[in-house]
mmCIF file as gemmi writes it, N, C-alpha and C atoms, coordinates in Angstrom:
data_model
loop_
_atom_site.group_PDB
_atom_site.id
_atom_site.type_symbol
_atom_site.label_atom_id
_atom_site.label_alt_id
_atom_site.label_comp_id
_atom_site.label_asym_id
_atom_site.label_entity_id
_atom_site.label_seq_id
_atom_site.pdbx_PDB_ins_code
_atom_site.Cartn_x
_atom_site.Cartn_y
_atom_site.Cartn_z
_atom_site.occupancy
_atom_site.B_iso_or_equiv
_atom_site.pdbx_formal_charge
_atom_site.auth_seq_id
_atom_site.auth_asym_id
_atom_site.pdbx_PDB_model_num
ATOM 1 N N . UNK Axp A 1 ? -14.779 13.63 29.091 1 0 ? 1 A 1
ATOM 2 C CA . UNK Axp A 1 ? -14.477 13.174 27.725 1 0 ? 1 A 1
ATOM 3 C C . UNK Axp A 1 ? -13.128 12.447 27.644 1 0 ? 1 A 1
ATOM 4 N N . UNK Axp A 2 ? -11.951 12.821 27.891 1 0 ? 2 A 1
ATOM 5 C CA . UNK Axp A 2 ? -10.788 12.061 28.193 1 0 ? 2 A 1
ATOM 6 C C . UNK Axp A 2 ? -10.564 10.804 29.359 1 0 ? 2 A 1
ATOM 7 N N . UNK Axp A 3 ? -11.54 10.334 29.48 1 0 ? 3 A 1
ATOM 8 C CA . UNK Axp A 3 ? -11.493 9.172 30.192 1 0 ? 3 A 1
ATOM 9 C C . UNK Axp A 3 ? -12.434 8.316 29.19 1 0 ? 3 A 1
ATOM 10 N N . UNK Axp A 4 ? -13.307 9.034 28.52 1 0 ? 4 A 1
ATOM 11 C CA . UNK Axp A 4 ? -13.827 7.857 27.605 1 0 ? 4 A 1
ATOM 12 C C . UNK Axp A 4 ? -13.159 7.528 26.347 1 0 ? 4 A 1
ATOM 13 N N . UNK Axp A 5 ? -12.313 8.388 26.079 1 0 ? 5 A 1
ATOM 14 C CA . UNK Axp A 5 ? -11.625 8.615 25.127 1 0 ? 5 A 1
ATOM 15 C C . UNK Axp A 5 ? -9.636 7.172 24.762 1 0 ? 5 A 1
ATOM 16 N N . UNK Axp A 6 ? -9.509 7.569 26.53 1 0 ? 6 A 1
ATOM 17 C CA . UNK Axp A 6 ? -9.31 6.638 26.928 1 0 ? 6 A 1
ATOM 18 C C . UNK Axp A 6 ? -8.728 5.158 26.593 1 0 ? 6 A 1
ATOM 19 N N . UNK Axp A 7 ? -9.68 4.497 26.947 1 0 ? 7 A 1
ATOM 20 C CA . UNK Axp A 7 ? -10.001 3.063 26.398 1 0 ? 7 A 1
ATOM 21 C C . UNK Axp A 7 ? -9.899 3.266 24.804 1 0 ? 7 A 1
ATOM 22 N N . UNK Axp A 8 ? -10.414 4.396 24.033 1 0 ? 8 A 1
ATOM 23 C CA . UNK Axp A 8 ? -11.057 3.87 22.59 1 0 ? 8 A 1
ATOM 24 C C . UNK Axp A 8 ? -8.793 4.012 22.007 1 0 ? 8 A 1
ATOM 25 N N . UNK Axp A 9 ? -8.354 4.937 22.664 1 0 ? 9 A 1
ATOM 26 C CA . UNK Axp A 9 ? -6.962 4.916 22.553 1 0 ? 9 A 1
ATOM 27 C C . UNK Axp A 9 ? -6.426 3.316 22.569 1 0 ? 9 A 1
ATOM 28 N N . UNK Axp A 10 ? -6.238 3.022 23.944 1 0 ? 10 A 1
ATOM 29 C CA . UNK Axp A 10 ? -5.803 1.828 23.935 1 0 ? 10 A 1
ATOM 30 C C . UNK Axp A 10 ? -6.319 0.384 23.485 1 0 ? 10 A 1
ATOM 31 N N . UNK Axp A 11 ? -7.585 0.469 23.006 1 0 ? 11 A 1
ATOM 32 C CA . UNK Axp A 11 ? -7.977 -0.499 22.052 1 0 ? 11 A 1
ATOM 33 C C . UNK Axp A 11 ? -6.884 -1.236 21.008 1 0 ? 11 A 1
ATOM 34 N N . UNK Axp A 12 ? -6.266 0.102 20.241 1 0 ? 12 A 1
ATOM 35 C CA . UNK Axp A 12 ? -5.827 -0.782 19.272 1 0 ? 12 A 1
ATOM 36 C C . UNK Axp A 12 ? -5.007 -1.089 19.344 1 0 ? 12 A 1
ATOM 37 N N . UNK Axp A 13 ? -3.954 -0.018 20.154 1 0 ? 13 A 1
ATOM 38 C CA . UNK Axp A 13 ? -2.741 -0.766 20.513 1 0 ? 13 A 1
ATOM 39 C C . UNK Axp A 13 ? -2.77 -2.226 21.044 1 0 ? 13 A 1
ATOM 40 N N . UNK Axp A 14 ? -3.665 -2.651 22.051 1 0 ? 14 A 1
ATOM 41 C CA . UNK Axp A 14 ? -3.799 -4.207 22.634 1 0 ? 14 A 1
ATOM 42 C C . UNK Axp A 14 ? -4.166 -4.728 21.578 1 0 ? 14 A 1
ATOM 43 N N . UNK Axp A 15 ? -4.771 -4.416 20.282 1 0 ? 15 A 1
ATOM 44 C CA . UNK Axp A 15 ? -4.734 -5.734 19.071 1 0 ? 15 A 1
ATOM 45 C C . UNK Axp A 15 ? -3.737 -5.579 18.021 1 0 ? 15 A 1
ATOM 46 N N . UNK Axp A 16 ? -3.046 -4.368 18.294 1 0 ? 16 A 1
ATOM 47 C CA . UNK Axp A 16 ? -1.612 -4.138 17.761 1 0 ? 16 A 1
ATOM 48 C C . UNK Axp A 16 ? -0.85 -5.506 18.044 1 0 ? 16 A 1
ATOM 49 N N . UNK Axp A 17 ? -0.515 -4.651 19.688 1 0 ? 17 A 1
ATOM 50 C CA . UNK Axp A 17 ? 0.767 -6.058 20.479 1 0 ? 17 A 1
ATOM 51 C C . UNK Axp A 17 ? -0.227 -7.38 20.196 1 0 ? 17 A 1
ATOM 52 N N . UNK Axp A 18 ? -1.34 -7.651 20.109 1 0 ? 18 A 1
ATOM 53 C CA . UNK Axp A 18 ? -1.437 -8.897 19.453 1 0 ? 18 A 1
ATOM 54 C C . UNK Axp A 18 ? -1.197 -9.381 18.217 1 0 ? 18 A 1
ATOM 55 N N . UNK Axp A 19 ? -1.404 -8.608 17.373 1 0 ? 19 A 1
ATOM 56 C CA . UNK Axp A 19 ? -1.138 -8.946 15.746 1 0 ? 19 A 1
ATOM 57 C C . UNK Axp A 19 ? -0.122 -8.95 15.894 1 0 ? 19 A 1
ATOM 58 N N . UNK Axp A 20 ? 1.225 -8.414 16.432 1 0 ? 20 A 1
ATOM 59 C CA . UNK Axp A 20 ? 2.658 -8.408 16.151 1 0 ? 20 A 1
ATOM 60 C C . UNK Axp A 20 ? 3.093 -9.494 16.606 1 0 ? 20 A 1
ATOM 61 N N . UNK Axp A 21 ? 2.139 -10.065 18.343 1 0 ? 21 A 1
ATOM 62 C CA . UNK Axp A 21 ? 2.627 -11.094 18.878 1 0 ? 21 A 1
ATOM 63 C C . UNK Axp A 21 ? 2.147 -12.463 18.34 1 0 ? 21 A 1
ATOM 64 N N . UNK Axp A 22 ? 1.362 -12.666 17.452 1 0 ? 22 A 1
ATOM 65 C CA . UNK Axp A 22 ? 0.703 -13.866 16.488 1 0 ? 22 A 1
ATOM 66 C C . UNK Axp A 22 ? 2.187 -13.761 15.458 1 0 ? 22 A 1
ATOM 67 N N . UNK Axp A 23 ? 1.943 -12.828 14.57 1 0 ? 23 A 1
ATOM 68 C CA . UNK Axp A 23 ? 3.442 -12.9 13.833 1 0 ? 23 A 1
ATOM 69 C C . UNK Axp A 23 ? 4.309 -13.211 13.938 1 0 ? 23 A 1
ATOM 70 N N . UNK Axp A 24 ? 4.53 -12.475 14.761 1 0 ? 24 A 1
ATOM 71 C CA . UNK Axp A 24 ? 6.383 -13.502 15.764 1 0 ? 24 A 1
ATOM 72 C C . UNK Axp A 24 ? 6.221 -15.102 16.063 1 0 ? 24 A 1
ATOM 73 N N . UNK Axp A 25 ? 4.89 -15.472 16.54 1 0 ? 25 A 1
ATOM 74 C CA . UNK Axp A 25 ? 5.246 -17.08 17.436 1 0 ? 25 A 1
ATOM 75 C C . UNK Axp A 25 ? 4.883 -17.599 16.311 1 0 ? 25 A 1
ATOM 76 N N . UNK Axp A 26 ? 4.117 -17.276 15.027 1 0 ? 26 A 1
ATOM 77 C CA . UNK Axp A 26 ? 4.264 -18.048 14.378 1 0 ? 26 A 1
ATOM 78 C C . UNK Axp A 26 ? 5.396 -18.005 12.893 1 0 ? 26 A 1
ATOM 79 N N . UNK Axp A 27 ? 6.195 -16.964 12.765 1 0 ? 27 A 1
ATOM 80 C CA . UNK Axp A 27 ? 7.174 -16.843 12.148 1 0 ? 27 A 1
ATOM 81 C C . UNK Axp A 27 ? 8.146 -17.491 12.848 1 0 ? 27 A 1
ATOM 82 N N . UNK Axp A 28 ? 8.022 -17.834 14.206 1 0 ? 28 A 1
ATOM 83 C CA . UNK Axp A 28 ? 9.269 -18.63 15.432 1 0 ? 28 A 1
ATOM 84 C C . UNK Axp A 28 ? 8.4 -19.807 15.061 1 0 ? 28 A 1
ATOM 85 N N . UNK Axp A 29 ? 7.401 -20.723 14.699 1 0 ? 29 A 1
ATOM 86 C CA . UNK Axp A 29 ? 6.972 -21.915 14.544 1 0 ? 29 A 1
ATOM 87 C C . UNK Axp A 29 ? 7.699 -22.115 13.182 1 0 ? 29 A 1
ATOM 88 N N . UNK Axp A 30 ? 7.284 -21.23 12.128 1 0 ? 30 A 1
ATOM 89 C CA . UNK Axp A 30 ? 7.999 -21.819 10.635 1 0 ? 30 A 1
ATOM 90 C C . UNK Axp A 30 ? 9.439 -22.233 10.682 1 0 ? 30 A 1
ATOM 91 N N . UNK Axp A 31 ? 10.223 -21.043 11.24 1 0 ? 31 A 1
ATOM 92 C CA . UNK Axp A 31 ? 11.699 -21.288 11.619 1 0 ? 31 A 1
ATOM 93 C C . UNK Axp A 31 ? 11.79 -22.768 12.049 1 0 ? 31 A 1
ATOM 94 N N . UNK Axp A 32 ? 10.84 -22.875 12.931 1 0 ? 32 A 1
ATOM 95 C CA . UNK Axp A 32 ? 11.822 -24.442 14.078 1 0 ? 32 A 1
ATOM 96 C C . UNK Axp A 32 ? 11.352 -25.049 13.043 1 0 ? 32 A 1
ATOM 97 N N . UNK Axp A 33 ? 9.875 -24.801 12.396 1 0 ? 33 A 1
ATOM 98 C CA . UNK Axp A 33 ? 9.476 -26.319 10.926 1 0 ? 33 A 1
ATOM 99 C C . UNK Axp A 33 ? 10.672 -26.378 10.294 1 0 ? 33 A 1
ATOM 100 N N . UNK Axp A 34 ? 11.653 -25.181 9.925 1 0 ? 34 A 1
ATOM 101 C CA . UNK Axp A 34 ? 12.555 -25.382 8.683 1 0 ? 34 A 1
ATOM 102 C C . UNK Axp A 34 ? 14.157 -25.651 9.165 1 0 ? 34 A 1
ATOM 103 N N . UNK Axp A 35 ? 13.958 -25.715 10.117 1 0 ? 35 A 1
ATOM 104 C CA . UNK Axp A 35 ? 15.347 -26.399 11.119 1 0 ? 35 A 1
ATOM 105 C C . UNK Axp A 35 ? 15.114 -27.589 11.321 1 0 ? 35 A 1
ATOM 106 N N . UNK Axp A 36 ? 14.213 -28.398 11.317 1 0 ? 36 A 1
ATOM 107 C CA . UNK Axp A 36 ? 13.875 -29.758 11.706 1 0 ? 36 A 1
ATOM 108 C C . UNK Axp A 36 ? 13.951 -30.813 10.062 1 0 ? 36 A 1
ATOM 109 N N . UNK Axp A 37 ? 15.08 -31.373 10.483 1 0 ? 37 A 1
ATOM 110 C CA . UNK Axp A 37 ? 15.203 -32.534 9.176 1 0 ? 37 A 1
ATOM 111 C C . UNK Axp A 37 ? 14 -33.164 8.899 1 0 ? 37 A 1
ATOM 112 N N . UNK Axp A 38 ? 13.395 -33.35 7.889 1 0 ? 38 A 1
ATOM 113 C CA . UNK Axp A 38 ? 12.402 -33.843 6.756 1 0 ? 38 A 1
ATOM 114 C C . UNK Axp A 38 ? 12.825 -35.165 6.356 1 0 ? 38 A 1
């Protein structure tokens, strides 16, 4: 049971560190948009 259990653990964390890591590169994209003269 703790080996299937497992994976269902680390599931969300890996779409955790993704949702956090989408946030960041694109909160680091708005930044450079709003540093860049218009």
């Amino acid at each position: 049971m703790p080996k299937i259990n497992e994976p269902n653990k680390r599931a969300p964390d890996i779409a955790f560190s993704l949702k956090i890591h989408c946030i960041l590169w694109r909160g680091h994209q708005l930044a450079a948009l709003k540093h860049v003269p218009t």
